[in-house]
Structures are given as C-alpha cells and as structure tokens.
C-alpha positions in Angstrom: -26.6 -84.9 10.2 -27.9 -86.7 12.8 -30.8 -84.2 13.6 -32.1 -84.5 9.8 -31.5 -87.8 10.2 -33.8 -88.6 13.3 -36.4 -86.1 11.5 -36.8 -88.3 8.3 -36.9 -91.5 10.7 -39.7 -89.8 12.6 -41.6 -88.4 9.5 -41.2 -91.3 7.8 -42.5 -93.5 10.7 -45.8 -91.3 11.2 -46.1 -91.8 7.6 -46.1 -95.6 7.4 -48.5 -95.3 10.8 -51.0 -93.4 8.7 -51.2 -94.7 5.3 -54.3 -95.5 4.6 -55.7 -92.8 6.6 -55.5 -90.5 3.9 -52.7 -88.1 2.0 -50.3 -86.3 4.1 -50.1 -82.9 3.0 -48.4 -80.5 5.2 -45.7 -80.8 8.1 -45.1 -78.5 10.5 -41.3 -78.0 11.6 -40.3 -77.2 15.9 -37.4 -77.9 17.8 -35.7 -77.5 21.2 -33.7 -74.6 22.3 -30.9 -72.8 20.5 -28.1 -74.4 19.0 -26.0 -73.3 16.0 -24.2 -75.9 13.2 -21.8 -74.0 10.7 -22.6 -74.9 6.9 -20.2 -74.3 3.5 -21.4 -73.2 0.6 -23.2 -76.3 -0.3 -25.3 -76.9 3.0 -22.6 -79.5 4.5 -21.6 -79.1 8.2 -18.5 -78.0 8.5 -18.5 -78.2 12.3 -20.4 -80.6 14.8 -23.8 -78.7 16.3 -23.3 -77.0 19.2 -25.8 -77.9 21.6 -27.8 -75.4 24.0 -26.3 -77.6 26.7 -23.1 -76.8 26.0 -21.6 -74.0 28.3 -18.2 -73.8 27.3 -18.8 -69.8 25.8 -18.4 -68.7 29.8 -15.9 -65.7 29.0 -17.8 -65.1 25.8 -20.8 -64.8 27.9 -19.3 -62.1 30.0 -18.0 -60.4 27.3 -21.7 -60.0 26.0 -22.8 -59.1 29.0 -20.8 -56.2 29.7 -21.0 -54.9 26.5 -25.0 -55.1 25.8 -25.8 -55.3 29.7 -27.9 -58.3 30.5 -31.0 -56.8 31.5 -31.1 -54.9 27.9 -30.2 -58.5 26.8 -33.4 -59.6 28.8 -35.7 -57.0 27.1 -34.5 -57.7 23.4 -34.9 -61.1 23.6 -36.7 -62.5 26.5 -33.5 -64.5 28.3 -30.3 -63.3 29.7 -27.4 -64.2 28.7 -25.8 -67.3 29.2 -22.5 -69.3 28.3 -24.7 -72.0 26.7 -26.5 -69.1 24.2 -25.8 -69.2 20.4 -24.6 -65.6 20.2 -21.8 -66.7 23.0 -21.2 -69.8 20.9 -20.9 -68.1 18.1 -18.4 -65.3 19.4 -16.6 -68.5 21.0 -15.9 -69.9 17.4 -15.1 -66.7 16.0 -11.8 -66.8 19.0 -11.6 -70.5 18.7 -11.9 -71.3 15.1 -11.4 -68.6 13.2 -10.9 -69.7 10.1 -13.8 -72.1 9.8 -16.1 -69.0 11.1 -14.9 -67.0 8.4 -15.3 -69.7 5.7 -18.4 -70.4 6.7 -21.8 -69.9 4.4 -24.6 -70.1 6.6 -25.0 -70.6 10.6 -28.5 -72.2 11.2 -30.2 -73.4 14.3 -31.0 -76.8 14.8 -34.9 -75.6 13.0 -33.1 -73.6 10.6 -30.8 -76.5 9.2 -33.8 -79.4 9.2 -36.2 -76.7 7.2 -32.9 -76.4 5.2 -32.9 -79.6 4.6 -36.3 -80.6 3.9 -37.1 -77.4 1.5 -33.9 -76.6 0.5 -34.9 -72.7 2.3 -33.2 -72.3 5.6 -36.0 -70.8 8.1 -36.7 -70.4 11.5 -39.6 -68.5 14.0 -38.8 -65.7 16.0 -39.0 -67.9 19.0 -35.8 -69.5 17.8 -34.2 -66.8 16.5 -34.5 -65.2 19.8 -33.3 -67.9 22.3 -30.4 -67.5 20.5 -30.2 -64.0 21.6 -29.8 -62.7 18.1 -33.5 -61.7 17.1 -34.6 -58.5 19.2 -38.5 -59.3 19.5 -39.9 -56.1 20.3 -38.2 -54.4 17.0 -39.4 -58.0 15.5 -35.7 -57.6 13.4 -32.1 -58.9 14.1 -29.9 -57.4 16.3 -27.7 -55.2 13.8 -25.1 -54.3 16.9 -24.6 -58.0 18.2 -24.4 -59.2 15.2 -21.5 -56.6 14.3 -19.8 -57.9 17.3 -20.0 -61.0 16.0 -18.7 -60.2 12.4 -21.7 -62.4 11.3 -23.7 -60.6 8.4 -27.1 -61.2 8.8 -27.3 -62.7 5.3 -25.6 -65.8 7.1 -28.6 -66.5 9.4 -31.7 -68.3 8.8 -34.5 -66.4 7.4 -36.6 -65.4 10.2 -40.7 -66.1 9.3 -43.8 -66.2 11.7 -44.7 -69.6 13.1 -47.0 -71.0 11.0 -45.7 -69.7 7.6 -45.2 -72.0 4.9 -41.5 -72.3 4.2 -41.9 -74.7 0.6 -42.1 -77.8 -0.5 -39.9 -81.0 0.2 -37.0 -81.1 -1.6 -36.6 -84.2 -4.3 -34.4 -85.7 -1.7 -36.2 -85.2 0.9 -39.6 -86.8 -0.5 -37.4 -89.9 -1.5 -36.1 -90.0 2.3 -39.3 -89.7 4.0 -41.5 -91.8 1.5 -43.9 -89.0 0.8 -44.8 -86.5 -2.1 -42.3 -83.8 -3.3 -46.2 -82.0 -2.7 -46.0 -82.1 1.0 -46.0 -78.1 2.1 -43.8 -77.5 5.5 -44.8 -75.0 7.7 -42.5 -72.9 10.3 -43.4 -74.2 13.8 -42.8 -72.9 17.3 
C-alpha cells in the first residue's frame, strides 16, 4: 500500500506542477528491482512486499541453484541467483507460509501491483519479469520448469508486455486519487 501510495503522491504532485501547461495524457510506469507482494482475490495484500533487499531466501537460493545450475540461471535471465531474488522468495513463502501461498490470487512485482492498481490490469516488462528470475529472455516466455518448482501457475503472475505498451486506462479510483482524467493512458515502462 505504501508503494501505490507514494506513486499517487508523486503523480499527483507533477500534476499540480504542470497544470496549466497543458492536459496530461499518458504515464509511463518503472520501478526498482524485483520484489513480490502476495494479493487475494480482490487485489488486497495479503502479505507485506518483500523487498529485493531482503536476503533471507539463502537456503532457497541454494536450492535453485543446484537444481537449475546458476550459470543456466545466468543465461535465462541475465542474473544469477541470489537469496534476495523473487523466485527464492517465493519458494521461501511456499516453506514458510504455506497456507497464505496457496490462498493466494496473484503474486505481482512492485510494477506489476502499481499498474494493478492504476488500471485495474496487472502488467509488468520483461526486464522485471526477469530480475525476478522467472521470465527466460531468450525464449521471451516464463519459465514453465521454475515455475513448477514453485507450484505457482503462471496465471498467478503479472502479465508480461513489451516496455512501452499501453497497459489501459486509470481506474475510476485511481483518476480520483491522482486528480487527473479517467482518460490518462499508462504505458509499461522499463
């Protein structure tokens, strides 16, 4: 909550530093490194985010190591494994919390949950996707065999899009919270 909510204070503040200047019509969505946040059916976090600083996955890490080998890891998704990696994370909660894991309706990154939130369509670039060492991008597709270790059905994940596709339009929520038009397009950043 408190990434959507620093994003509508930031929108909103460019918008009130522009008016005047003309309409704004599009917006174009980024954020840092990979981090996972576990949503219910409704789009409400069910967990706090786990942030890519967090290292606690360390035996997860291994575990993914040994069975995908980190320089294949390297070559699907341009890093190596670490602890602090969403796909240790996520096989961390899947030990850890079980039953939140299994209950849980979508798993987006931190780009993937504000696109969520400001278009209702949860979306994020291959970039993303692949810092979380779940999007193989030299077969541009997820990785069917991590995400089987996982038990994660790729249904759960964000919708991966090229940066600089148009993911909608803000939400009626969303154009209330930031001040602007429910016209405003958002496009998947990088």
């Amino acid at each position: 909550e408190d990434w959507y909510n620093a994003a509508v204070c930031a929108i909103r503040e460019v918008a009130n530093k522009v008016r005047g200047l003309g309409e704004i019509s599009a917006i174009s969505t980024s954020a840092q490194g990979g981090a996972s946040v576990l949503l219910d059916e409704n789009g409400k976090t069910m967990t706090p985010a786990y942030s890519w600083m967090d290292n606690r996955a360390t035996r997860e890490s291994e575990e993914l190591k040994e069975k995908f080998g980190n320089d294949q890891i390297y070559s699907r998704y341009g890093w190596r494994m670490q602890p602090n990696a969403d796909a240790a994370k996520l096989l961390w909660m899947k030990k850890n919390i079980p039953d939140i894991y299994e209950k849980a309706a979508s798993f987006p990154s931190t780009l993937g949950f504000i696109n969520q939130r400001l278009t209702g369509k949860t979306v994020e670039d291959p970039t993303c996707a692949a810092i979380r060492r779940l999007y193989n991008i030299k077969e541009e597709k997820m990785s069917a065999d991590v995400l089987e270790h996982l038990a994660l059905p790729e249904e759960k994940l964000p919708e991966t899009l090229p940066s600089g596709a148009f993911v909608g339009t803000l939400t009626a929520e969303a154009a209330v919270l930031t001040g602007l038009s429910e016209s405003v397009r958002i496009y998947n950043g990088a």
